[in-house]
N, C-alpha and C positions, 0 to 999 in steps of 0.2 A: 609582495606576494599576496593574492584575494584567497581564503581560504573561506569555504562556504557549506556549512553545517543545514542538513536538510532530513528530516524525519520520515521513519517508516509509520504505517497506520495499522490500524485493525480497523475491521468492518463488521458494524454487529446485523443491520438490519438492511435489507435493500438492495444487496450486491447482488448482479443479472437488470437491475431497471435502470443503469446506468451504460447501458450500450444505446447507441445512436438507434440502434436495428428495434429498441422497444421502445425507447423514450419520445423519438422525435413524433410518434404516434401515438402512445399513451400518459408521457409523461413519467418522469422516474426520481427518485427520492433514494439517498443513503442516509444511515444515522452510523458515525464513527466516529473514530478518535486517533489523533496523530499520537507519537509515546517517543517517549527519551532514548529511541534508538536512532543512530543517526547514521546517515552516508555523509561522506567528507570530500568537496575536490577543492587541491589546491592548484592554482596557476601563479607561474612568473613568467616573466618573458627570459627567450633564450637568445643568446647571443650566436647565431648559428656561423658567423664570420669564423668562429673559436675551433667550432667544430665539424665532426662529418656527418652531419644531421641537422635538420631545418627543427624537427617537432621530435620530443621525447614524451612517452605517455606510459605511464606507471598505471599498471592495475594488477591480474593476476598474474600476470605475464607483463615483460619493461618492450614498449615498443620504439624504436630509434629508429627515422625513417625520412629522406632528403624533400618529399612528395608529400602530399595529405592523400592522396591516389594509393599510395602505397601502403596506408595504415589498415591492419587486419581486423582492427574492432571496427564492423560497420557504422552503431551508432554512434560512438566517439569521432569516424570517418564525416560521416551525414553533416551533424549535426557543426562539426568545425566549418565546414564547406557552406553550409547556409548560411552560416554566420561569417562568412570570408574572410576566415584565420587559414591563409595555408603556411604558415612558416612560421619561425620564430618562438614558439609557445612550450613550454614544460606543463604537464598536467599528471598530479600524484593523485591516487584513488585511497582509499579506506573506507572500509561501513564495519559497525558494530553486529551484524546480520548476515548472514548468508547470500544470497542471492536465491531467485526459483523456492523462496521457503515461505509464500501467502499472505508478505509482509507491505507491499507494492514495491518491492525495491527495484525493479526494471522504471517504474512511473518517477522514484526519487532520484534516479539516476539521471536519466535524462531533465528531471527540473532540476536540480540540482547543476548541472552542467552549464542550462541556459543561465542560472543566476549568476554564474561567475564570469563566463566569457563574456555575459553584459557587462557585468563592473569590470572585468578585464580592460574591454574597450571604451571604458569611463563614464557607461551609461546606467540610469536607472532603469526596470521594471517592476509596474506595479503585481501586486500578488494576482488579481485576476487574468493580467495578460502573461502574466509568466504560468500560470496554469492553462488559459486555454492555448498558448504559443506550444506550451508541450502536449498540449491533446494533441495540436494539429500536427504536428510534427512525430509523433511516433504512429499517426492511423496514417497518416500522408506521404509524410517523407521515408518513413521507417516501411510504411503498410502493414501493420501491424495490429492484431485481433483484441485490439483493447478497449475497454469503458474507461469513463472517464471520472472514475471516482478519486482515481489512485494519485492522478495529479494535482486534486483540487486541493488532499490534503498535506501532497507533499507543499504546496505553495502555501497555504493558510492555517497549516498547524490548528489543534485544537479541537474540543470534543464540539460537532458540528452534525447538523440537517444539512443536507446538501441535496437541493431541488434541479430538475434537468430537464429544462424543456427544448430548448436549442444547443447546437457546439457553442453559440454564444452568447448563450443568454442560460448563466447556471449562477443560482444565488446561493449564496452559501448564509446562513441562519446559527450565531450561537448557541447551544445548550445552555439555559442558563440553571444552574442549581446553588443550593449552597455548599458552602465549605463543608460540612459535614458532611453530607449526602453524597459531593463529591469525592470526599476519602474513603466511604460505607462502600461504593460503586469500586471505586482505585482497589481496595484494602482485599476485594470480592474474587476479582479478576485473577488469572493464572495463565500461564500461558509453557505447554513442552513443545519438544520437538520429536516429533515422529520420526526422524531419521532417515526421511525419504525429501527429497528435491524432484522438481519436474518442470517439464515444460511449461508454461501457465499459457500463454495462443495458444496450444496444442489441443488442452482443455476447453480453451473458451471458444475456440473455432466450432470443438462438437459441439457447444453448448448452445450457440448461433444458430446453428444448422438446425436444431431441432425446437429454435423457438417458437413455430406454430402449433408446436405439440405442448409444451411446455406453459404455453401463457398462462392457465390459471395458475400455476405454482411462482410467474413472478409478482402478478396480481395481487397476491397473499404476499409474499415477500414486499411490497408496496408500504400495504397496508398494516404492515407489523411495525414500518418506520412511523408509522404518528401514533403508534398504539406505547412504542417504547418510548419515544418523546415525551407524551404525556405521562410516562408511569415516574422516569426519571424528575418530571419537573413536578411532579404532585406528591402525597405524601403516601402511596400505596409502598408497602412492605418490597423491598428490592428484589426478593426473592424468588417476586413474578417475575424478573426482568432476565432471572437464571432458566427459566421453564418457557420464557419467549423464545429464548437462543435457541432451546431445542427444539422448539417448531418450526424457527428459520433451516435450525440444521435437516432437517426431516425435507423441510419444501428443496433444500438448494440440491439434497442426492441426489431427486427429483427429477434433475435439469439436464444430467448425463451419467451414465453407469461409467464413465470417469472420474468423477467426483470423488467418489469412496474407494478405499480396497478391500479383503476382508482384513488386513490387519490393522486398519483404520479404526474399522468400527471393531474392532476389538480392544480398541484404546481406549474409545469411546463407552462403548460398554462398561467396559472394566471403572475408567472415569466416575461413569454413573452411580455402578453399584458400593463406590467408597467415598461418595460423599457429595459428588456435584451435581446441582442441579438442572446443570445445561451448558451446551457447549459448541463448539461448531468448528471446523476445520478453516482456517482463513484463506485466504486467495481462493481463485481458480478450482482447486481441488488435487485431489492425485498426491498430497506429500504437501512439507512445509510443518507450519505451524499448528497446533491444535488449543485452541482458546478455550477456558473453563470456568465459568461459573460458581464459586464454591464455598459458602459461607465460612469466615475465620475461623471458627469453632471444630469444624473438619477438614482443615486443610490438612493438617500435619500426616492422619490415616491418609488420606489421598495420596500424601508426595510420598508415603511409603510403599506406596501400590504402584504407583509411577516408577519405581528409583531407576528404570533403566533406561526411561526417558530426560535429558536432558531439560530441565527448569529454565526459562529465562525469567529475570525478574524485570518488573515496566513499568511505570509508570505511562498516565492516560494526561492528555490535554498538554501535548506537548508543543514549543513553538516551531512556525513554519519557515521555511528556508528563508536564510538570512545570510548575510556576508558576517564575519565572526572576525577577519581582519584583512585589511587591504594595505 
């Protein structure tokens, strides 16, 4: 059995400069971090002689089905197809996450998939080609309205700068800080859930559409990546690093009156005025995750202000998809 563990991310700075439609013109830059949340596929081969079904696939729904023509999950369909698995195969799904909650798990799903059916069929890939293999594969084969941050970090795990100047020329650049600093940043962070799921292309198609309206606010979002780089790798008080968020978050509303709802920014608000010093909604926009800023000292009033948002707890600088056992 290949069973292959692959991380969800957050995005602090930079997300919108990571679509083709701005970068391969102006160049585009994220600063995140992969987290100890993970999507899980496992594969064995199925002996379909036994049974009345070639391919069995487990996710939220069990699908059993003689054809790969007949499997209802498109990308699960696509994606065996390109890879010319049509028979034979078991594939069991799980993630720690939701799905639609601003975490990239559409982006982990699909790396996560290619890394196993690779070792399935007893091959390697390296982390940059199993990332940009799933760029091209969910803007191409999927057609699908997505940047390409989501994949870099579901392949390379890790708190990362991630520069984009081509589909195939994207460097990925450590954070390097120390142990401490690193816990101070870890210790800082929070993360609820809003209670709302959404479509994320639904979001980012409007958000497309309106990029010539929009450019100075990714511009700014650019330029907040080497601004946060530098704060984290230098010895300025972290606390800037809470009040950058909220300028990100201010620029990313910005980008489409999808982004936000009023009961968004009323979490936000609320957020604010007990204790955080900044914060940003992850993914796309519209629902998902809500990421917070908020010195140790006052988290505990915050999570009480919160209580009716669900807490997830995270750790940051997580490793990137990997086979766990074959």
């Amino acid at each position: 059995m290949i069973i292959c563990q692959t991380p969800f991310r957050i995005s602090f700075f930079g997300g919108g400069t990571d679509w083709p439609e701005f970068f391969l013109e102006h160049g585009g830059a994220v600063l995140g971090t992969a987290i100890d949340k993970f999507i899980f596929h496992s594969a064995t081969s199925l002996r379909s002689a036994l049974f009345d079904y070639a391919i069995r696939l487990a996710y939220r729904k069990v699908e059993c089905v003689k054809n790969v023509d007949d499997i209802q999950h498109r990308p699960f369909r696509e994606i065996l197809r390109h890879f010319n698995i049509v028979r034979d195969i078991e594939i069991n799904l799980a993630a720690d996450l939701p799905s639609f909650s601003g975490v990239g798990s559409s982006s982990s799903f699909v790396v996560g998939l290619i890394n196993t059916l690779v070792a399935f069929q007893g091959r390697f890939i390296s982390r940059n080609d199993l990332a940009c293999t799933a760029i091209r594969l969910e803007r191409e084969l999927l057609g699908e309205a997505v940047g390409c941050q989501d994949q870099v970090f579901a392949a390379f795990g890790g708190l990362n700068v991630v520069e984009f100047h081509r589909l195939d020329h994207i460097v990925v650049s450590r954070v390097v800080m120390s142990s401490s600093r690193l816990d101070e940043l870890n210790a800082s962070l929070l993360m609820f859930f809003t209670g709302m799921v959404r479509s994320a292309e639904d979001v980012e198609r409007d958000k497309i559409s309106r990029i010539r309206q929009t450019m100075p606010h990714l511009h700014r979002m650019r330029e907040l990546v080497e601004r946060g780089h530098a704060l984290l790798t230098g010895n300025e008080s972290l606390s800037r690093f809470g009040e950058m968020l909220d300028e990100a978050w201010q620029h990313k509303r910005a980008l489409s009156p999808r982004v936000s709802t009023g009961s968004i920014d009323r979490l936000y608000d609320m957020a604010r005025a007990h204790g955080a010093l900044g914060g940003k909604l992850l993914g796309a926009g519209g629902g998902g995750f809500m990421l917070l800023f908020v010195p140790p000292e006052r988290q505990e009033r915050l999570r009480q202000a919160l209580a009716d948002y669900p807490e997830v707890p995270f750790e940051i600088n997580a490793p990137g998809s990997h086979i766990i056992s074959s």
